[in-house]
N, C-alpha and C positions, 0 to 999 in steps of 0.2 A: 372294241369288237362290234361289229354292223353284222345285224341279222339277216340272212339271205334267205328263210323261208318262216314264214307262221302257221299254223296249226293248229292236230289237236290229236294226243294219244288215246285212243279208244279201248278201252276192256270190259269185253261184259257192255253194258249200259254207262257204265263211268269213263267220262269224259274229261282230259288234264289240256287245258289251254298251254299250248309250249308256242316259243323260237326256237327256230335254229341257226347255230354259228357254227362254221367251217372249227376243227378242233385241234389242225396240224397246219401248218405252212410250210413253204418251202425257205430255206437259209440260200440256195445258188443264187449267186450274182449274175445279174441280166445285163445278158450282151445282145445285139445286133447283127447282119451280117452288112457290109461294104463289101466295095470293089477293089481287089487289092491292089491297082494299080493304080487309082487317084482318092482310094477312102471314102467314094462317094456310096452314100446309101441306099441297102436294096430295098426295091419297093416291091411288093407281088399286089396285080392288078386282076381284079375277075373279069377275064374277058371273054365273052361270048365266040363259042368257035363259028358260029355262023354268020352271024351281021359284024363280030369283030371291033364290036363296040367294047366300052368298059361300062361293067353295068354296076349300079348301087344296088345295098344290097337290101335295099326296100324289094326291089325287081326282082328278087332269085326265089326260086320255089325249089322245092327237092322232087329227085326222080328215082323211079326203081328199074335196075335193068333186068332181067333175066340170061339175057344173052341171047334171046330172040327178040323179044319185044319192050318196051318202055315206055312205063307209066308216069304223070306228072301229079305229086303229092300237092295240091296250095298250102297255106298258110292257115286258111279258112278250114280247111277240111280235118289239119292236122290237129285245128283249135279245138273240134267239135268231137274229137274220140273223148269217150268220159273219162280216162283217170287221167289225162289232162288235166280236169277243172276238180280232181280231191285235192282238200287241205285235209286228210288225216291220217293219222300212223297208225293201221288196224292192227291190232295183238292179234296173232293166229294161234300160237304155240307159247308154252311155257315148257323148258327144255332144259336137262342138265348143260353146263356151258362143256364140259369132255366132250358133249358130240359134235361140236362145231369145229368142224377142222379147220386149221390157220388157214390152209392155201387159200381157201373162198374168203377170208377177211379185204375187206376195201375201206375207202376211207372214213374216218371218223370226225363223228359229230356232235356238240354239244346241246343239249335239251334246255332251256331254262323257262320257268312255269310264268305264262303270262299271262292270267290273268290277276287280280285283286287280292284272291287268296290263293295259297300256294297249298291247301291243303289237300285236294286231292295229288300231287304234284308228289307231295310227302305221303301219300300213301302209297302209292303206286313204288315210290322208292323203297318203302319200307316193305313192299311186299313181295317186290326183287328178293332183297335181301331177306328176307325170314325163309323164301321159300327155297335157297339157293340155288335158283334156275334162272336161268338169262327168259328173255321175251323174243320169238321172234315176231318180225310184224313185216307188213308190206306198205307203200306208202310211194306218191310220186312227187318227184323235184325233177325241176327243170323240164317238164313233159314228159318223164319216163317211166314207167312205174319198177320199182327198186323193191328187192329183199334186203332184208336188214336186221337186226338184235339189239334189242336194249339192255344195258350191263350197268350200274352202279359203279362211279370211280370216286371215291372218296365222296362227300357230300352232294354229287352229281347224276341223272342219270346222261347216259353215253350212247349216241345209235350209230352203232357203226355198221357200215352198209357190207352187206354180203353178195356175191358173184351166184348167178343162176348156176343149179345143178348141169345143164349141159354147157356151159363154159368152162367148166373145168376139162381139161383136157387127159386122157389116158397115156403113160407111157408106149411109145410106137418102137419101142426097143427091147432087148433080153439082157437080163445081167448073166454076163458069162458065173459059171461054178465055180469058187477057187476055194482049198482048202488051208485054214488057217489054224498055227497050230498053237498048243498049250502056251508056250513061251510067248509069241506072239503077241495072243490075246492078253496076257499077264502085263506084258511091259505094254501094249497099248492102254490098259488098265489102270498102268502106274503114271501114263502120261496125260490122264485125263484127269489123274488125284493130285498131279502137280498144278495141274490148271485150275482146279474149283474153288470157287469163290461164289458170291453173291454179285447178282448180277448190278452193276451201277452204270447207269447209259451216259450219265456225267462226264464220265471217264475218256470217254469216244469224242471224237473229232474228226470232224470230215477234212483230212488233210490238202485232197484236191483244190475248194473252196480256200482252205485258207492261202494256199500257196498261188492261188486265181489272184487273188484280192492284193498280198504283197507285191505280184506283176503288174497289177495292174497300179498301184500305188507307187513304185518306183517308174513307170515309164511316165507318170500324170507329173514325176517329181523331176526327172531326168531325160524325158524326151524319147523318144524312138529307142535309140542303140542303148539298153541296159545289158551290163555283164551278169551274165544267168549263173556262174559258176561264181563270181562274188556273190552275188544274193542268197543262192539257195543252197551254195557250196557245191563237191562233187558228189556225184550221182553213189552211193555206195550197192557194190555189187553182192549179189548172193551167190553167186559159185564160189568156191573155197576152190577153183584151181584143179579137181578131181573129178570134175566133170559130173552129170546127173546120177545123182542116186538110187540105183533100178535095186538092191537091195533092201526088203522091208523089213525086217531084223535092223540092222544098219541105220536107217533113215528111221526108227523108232530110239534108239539106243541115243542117237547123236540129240534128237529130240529134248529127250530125259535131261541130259547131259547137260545141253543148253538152258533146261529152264530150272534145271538146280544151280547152275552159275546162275544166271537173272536172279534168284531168290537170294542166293549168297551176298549178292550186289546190293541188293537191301530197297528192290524196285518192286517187285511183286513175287511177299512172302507166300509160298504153296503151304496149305493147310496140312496137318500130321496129326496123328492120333499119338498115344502116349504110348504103343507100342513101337512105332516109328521112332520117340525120342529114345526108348532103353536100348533097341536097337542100334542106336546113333553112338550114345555114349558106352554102350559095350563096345562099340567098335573103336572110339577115339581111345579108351583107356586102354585096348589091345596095343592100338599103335603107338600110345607113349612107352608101355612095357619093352615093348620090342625096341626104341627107340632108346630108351634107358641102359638094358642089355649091351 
């Protein structure tokens, strides 16, 4: 890991020497784009609409339009706003983490304490955790100045950048009123006690990528013309033939249905309490009685 910024977390008077290292990466496979008709490669050129030069991009400066008029930012000028030139991550807030709603979460970052002693580094972590409240702070990378939260992830702490209050956006819609009834809610009830588990991200695959990577490994193997229905097999369809299911009774029931078979298959067993098993076997021993009969 290459650290892409160093600092210094601030609270109070107490000052923790950190890096920062990016905390996620991306797994997609990078392509290009060509021309499809000889494979040759696209290139995009900045080129000036005026003199219709291609310009380097030592030569580009940024502008602002309004829609009337336009301003031209330099390089120089951009350098010289102050929280450009901060190295540090000011604590503003210490906050229960409930308040933080997921939508404003952005990407995360790893903290590791750089200087000599790590002991302020361990305070500050230890005082995350005793006080159980996250940290908000403010802080700029890359020229911009960012909100963000410090959170403790196992022996770590974590700054994961957060979205301004006005970037979040408001619903520009109404949810129609619909009424839903006892039965309903029961069996959507029962279909969300078939599903629960603990959550394991292990589990997950991002199938798109993989199925990228095998295309892309058999045409590297075999050329141009690969059969897509040998590799990947056929395409299996989700209509059963009965056309969409505008019924929500119906489309919960079949639900159920499906992931009690799936359990029974002995792929992912749904959890049950023990009034569920006497349940179960009340009912199996009914059916051998009658069955006996």
């Amino acid at each position: 890991m290459r650290a892409i910024w160093s600092g210094e977390v601030s609270f109070g008077l107490v000052s923790v020497p950190v890096k920062l290292y990016s905390a996620t990466s991306s797994h997609d496979v990078g392509l290009h784009q060509v021309h499809d008709a000889d494979g040759g490669r696209i290139r995009y050129q900045r080129r000036c609409e005026v003199c219709e030069k291609v310009i380097d991009y030592k030569n580009i400066d940024r502008a602002y339009d309004d829609g009337e008029k336009s301003v031209i930012l330099t390089k120089e000028e951009l350098a010289d706003l102050p929280a450009d030139e901060s190295k540090e991550i000011a604590v503003e807030q210490f906050v229960p983490e409930d308040q933080i709603d997921s939508m404003v979460l952005d990407k995360s970052y790893y903290l590791e304490p750089a200087g000599k002693s790590a002991k302020a580094y361990v305070l500050l972590r230890s005082t995350l955790e005793d006080a159980e409240r996250v940290a908000i702070v403010t802080f700029t990378l890359r020229s911009k100045t960012r909100l963000g939260v410090l959170r403790v992830r196992d022996d770590v702490i974590v700054l994961q950048g957060l979205r301004w209050a006005d970037e979040l956006r408001e619903p520009e819609f109404d949810i129609p009123k619909s009424r839903i009834s006892k039965k309903e809610q029961e069996m959507a009830a029962s279909l969300v006690e078939s599903y629960s588990e603990d959550f394991e991200p292990e589990r997950f695959n991002d199938e798109y990528q993989e199925q990228l990577q095998t295309l892309i490994e058999e045409k590297l193997e075999h050329g141009e013309e690969i059969d897509t229905e040998a590799t990947f097999g056929e395409t299996d369809e989700d209509d059963d033939g009965e056309g969409n299911v505008v019924d929500l009774m119906q489309a919960l029931k079949k639900s159920v249905d499906a992931r009690r078979k799936t359990s029974k298959d002995g792929k992912k067993p749904a959890k049950k309490d023990a009034k569920d098993d006497e349940k179960q076997d009340e009912a199996e021993s009914q059916s051998q009685k009658k069955k006996a009969s």
